[in-house]
N, C-alpha and C positions, 0 to 999 in steps of 0.2 A: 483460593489456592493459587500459588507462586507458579509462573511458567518458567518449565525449567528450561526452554529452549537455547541457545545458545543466542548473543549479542548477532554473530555474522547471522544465522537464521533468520533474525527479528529485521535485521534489516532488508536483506534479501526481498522476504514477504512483502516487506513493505514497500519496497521499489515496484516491484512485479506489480500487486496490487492496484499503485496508482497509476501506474503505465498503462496496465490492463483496462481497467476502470476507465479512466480516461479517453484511450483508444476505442472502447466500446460507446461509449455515450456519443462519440464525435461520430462511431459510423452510423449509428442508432438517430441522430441529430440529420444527417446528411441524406439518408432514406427516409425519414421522414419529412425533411422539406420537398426532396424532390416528390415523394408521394402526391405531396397535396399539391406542389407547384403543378406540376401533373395534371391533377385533376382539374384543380380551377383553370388551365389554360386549354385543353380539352373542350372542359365542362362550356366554357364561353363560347367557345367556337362553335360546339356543335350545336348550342342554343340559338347562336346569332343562326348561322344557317339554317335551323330548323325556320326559326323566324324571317327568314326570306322564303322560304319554300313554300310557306303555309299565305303568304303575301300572294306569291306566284301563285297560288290553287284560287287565291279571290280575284284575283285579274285575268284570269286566264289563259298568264303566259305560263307556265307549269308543264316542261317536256321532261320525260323519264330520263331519255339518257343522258341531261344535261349534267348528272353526276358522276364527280370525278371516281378513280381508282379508289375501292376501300368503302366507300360511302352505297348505302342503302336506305330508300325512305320507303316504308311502308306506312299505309292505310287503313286503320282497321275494318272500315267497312268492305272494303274493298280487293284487300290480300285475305284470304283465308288460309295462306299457308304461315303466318305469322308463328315464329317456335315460341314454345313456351315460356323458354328465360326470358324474352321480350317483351309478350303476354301479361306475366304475373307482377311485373314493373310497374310502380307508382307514380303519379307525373311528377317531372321534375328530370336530373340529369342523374347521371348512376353510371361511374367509372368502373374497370375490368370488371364486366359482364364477363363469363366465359360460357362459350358454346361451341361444341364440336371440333376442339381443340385450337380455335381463336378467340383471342379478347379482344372485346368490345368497347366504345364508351357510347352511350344507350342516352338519348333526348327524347323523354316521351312529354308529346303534348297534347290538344285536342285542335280539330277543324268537323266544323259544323255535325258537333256531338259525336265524333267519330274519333279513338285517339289513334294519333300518328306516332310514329316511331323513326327519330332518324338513327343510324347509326354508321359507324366510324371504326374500322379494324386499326385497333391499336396493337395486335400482337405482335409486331417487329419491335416497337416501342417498351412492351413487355418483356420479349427476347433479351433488348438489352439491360434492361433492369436488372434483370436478376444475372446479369451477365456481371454488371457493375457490382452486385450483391457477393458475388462469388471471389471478384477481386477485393473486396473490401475483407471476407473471410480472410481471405489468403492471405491479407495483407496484417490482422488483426494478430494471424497465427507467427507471423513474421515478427511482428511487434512486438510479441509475447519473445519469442527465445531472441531477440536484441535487447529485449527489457533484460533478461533473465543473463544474457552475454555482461553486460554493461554493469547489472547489479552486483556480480561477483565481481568485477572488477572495481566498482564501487567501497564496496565494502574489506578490500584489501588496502586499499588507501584511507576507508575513515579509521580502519581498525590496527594499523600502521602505527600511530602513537602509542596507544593501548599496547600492541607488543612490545614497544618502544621501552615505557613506564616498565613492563613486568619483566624484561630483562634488565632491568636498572634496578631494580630491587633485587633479583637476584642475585644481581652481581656485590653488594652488598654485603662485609665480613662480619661478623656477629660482634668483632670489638670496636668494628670503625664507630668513632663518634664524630661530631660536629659536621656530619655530613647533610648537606643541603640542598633538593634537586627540584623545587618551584622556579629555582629562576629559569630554570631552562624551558621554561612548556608556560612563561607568561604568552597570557593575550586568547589561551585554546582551554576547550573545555578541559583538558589532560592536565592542566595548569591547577583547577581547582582540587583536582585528586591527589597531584603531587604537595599542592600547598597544606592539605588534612594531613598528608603523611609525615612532611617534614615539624607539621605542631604537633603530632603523637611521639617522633621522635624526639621530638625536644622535650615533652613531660616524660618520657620514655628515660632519656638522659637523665633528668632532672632528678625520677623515682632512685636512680642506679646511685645516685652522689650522696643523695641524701642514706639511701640503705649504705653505703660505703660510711660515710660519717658518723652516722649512727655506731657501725659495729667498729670502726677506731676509737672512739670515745669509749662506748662500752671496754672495749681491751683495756683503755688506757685506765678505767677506774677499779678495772676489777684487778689489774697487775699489781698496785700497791697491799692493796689487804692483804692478795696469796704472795707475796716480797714478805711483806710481816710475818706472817703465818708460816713461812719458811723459815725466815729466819728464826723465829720463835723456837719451833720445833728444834733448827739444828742446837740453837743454845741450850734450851732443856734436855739433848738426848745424852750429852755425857751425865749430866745433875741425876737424870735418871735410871742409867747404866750402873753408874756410881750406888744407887739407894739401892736396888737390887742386889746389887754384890754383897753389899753393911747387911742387907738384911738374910742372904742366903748366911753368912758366920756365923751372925749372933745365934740364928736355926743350930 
């Protein structure tokens, strides 16, 4: 089935579209690097330091409060208040942990059969994330009616020719002949539409000459016979007038 939508429609859609599409993939591309840059730069950190701390528990230097703002190491044999989200954790690192309305990025490893857990309050980090996620929205929704500004204005310029052509045809008097409008729109796709139009016009013409020729010839072959036929008649109509009279007497 034919979409009967209109050319400015089709293009419209199509700008918005790619704009849109576009704009989405680049914010969708950009949260997810930073995601996992994120993570990986986190994730090493908090590994490295897990792995000094667990260094510091076999040497003996190992003091609690030697940890900065944010950070927390727990022991599992040794905390028993250890929360659950930290708990249920597999070894290895594990970014936005959340618990009790902060995120985490969560190092769990093992010292002397016991696993440890460091952890790291990334929630301001967090904060801004979705702070950046918000302006990215905002910024998508922006994108979206500049796409949609631009497209109309777009499409009044590609579709400019186009009214161009269809006022030039209409302008256009049913007797003009030898009229020729390709040269004007060479080099533009407007060019190939007007170049079809001026070769129909020309078989167009060409049809009109020949039916023109056609019916003078015809006239001109059929005017002798009815000249004869004329003439004929009016010379027989006295010879016949005349025999009708002889024959009404002799009656």
């Amino acid at each position: 089935m034919k979409s009967k939508a209109s050319l400015k429609f089709r293009i419209l859609t199509a700008l918005v579209l790619i704009v849109s599409v576009t704009s989405f993939l680049f914010a969708g591309g950009v949260l997810l690097i930073k995601s996992q840059l994120e993570a990986r730069v986190f994730g090493d950190m908090v590994a490295e330091q897990l792995r000094v701390l667990t260094a510091q528990l076999d040497d003996g230097t190992y003091h609690e409060n030697a940890l900065l703002t944010g950070w927390e190491f727990l022991i599992g044999g040794k905390n028993t208040n250890i929360a659950p989200e930290f708990a249920e954790l597999e070894p290895g690192s594990h970014h936005t942990v959340s618990m009790g309305g902060s995120v985490y990025q969560v190092e769990v490893g093992e010292w002397n059969g016991s696993p440890v857990y460091l952890t790291y309050d990334i929630t301001e980090w967090e904060a801004q994330e979705h702070a950046v996620l918000r302006m990215l929205l905002y910024g998508l929704f922006l994108v979206l009616i500049v796409a949609i500004a631009m497209g109309l204005s777009a499409t009044r310029a590609i579709l400019a020719p186009v009214q161009n052509l269809s006022r030039r045809l209409t302008d256009i008097e049913p007797g003009q002949t030898g009229l020729r409008i390709a040269d004007d729109y060479v080099g533009t796709e407007i060019g190939q539409i007007a170049s079809s139009f001026d070769k129909y016009q020309e078989r167009l013409e060409k049809f009109v000459e020949r039916e023109r020729s056609f019916t003078a010839a015809a006239s001109h072959e059929l005017r002798t016979p009815l000249t004869v036929m004329m003439g004929a008649w009016m010379y027989s109509r006295p010879i016949l007038i005349a025999r009708r009279r002889s024959e009404r007497w002799n009656v």
